[in-house]
Backbone bond lengths (Angstrom), bond angles and torsions (degrees), N, CA, C in turn:
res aa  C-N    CA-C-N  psi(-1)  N-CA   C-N-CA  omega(-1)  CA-C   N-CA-C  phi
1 X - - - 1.446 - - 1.536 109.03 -
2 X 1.156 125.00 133.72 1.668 139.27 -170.72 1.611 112.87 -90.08
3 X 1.165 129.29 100.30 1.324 132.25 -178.88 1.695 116.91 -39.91
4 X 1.372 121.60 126.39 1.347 124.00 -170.08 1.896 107.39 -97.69
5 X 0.692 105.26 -171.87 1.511 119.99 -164.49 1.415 95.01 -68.17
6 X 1.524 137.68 165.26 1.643 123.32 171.77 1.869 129.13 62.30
7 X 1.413 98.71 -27.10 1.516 107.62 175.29 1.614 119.65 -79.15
8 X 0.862 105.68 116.97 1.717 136.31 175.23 1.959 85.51 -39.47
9 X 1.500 98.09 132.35 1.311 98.29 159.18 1.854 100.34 -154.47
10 X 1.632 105.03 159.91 1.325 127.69 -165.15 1.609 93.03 -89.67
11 X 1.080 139.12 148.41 1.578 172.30 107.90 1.459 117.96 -47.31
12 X 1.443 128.87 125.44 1.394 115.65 -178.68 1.604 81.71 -81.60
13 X 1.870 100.10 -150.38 1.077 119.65 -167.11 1.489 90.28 -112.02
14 X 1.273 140.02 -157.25 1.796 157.20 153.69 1.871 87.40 43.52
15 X 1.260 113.44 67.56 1.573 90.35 169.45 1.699 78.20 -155.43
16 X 1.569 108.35 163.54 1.767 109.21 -179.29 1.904 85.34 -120.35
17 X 1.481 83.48 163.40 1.474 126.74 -166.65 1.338 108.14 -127.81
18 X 1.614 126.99 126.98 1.194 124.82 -169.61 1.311 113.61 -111.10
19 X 0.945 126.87 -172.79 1.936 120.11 -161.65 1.572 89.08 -151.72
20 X 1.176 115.25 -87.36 1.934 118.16 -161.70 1.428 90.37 -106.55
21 X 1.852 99.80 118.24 1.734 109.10 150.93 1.458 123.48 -114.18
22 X 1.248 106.71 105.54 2.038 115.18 -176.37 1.782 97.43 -38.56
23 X 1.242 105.86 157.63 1.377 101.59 146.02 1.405 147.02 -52.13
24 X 1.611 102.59 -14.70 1.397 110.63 -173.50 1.754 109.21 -101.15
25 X 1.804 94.17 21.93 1.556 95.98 -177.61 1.724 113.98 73.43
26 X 1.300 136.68 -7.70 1.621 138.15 156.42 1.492 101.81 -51.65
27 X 1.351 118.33 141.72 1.184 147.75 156.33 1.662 119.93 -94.17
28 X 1.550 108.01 122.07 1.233 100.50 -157.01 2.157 99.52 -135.14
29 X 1.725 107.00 14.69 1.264 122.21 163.55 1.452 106.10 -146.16
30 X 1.438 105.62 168.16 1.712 109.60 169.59 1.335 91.47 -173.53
31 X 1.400 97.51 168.54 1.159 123.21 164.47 1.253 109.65 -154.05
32 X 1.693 121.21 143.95 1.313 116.07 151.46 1.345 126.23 -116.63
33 X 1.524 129.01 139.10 0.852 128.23 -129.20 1.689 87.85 -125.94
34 X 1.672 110.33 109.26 1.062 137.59 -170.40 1.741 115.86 -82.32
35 X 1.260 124.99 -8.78 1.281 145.81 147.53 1.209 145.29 -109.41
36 X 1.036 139.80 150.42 1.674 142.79 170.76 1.912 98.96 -30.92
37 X 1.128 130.99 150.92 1.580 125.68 166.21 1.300 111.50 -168.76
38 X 1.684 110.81 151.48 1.833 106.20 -167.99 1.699 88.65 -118.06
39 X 1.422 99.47 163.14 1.422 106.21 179.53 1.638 90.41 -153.58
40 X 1.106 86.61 178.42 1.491 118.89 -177.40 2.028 127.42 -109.34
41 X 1.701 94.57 70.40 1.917 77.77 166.25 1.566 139.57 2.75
42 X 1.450 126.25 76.52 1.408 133.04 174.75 1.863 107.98 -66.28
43 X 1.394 108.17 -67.72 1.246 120.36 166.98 1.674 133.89 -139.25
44 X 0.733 138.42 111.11 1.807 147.45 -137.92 1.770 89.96 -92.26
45 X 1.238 112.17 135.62 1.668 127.06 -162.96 1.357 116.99 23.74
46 X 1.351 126.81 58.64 1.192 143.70 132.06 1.641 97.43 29.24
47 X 1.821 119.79 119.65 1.066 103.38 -176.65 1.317 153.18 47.42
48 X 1.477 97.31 23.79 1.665 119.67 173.30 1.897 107.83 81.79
49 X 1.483 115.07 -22.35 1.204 128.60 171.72 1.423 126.54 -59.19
50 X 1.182 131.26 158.66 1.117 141.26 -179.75 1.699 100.46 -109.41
51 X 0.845 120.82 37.26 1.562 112.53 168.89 1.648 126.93 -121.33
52 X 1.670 110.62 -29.84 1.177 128.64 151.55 1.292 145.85 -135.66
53 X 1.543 125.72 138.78 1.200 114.35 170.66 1.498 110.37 -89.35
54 X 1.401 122.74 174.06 1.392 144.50 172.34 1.763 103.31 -121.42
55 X 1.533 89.64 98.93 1.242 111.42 -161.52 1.937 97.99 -102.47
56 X 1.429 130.57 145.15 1.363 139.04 170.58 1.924 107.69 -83.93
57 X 1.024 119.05 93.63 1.501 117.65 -172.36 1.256 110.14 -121.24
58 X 1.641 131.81 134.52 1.458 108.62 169.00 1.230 139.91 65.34
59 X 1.961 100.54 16.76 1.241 107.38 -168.34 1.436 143.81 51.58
60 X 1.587 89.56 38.51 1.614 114.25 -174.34 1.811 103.84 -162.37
61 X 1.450 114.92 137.07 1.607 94.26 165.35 1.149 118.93 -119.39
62 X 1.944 115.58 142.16 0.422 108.34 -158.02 2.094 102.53 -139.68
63 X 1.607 108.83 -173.32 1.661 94.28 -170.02 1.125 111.00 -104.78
64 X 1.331 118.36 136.03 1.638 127.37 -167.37 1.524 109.43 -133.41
65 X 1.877 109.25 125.92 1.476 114.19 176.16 1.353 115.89 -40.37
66 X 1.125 122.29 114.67 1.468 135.23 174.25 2.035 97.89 -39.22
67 X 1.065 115.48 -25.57 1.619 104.95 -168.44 1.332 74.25 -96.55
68 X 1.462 152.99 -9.04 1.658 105.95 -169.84 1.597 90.82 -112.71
69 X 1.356 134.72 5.01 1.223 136.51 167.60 1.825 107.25 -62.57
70 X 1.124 118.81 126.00 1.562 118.63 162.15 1.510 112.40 -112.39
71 X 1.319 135.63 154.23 1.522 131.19 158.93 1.475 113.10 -89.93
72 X 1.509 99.44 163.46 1.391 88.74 -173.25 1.570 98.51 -126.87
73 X 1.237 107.02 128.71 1.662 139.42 -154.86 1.550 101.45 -94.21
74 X 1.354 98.17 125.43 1.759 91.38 -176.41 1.816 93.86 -86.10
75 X 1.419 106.60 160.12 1.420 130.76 -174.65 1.839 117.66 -60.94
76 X 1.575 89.97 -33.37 1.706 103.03 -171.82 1.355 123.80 -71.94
């Protein structure tokens, strides 16, 4: 199931997070994110693509590999 707009999703730990992408595809922020962390769905495959979301993290949003994005599934 593909995380929708507003849905809470899980972050592993050892994976980077991007902030500013030029048009020419350069990366010009990151972060890597040295713990487990939840964010918040901004926009789900980023550019119609399957490679990133634009995830709300840390009070900043930012772009996250669609494979290291998880949703988070209620229990019930």
């Amino acid at each position: 199931m593909s995380p929708k707009k507003g849905d809470l999703v899980y972050l592993p730990s050892d994976i980077m997070i991007f902030g500013v992408i030029s048009e020419g595809g350069e990366i010009h922020d990151w972060l890597s994110l040295d713990e487990p962390t939840y964010g918040v769905m901004v926009i789900p495959n980023y550019d119609d693509e399957n490679i990133y979301h634009k995830v709300h993290v840390r009070g900043s949003e930012w772009y996250v590999r669609t494979i290291d994005t998880m949703e988070v599934m209620s229990g019930a």
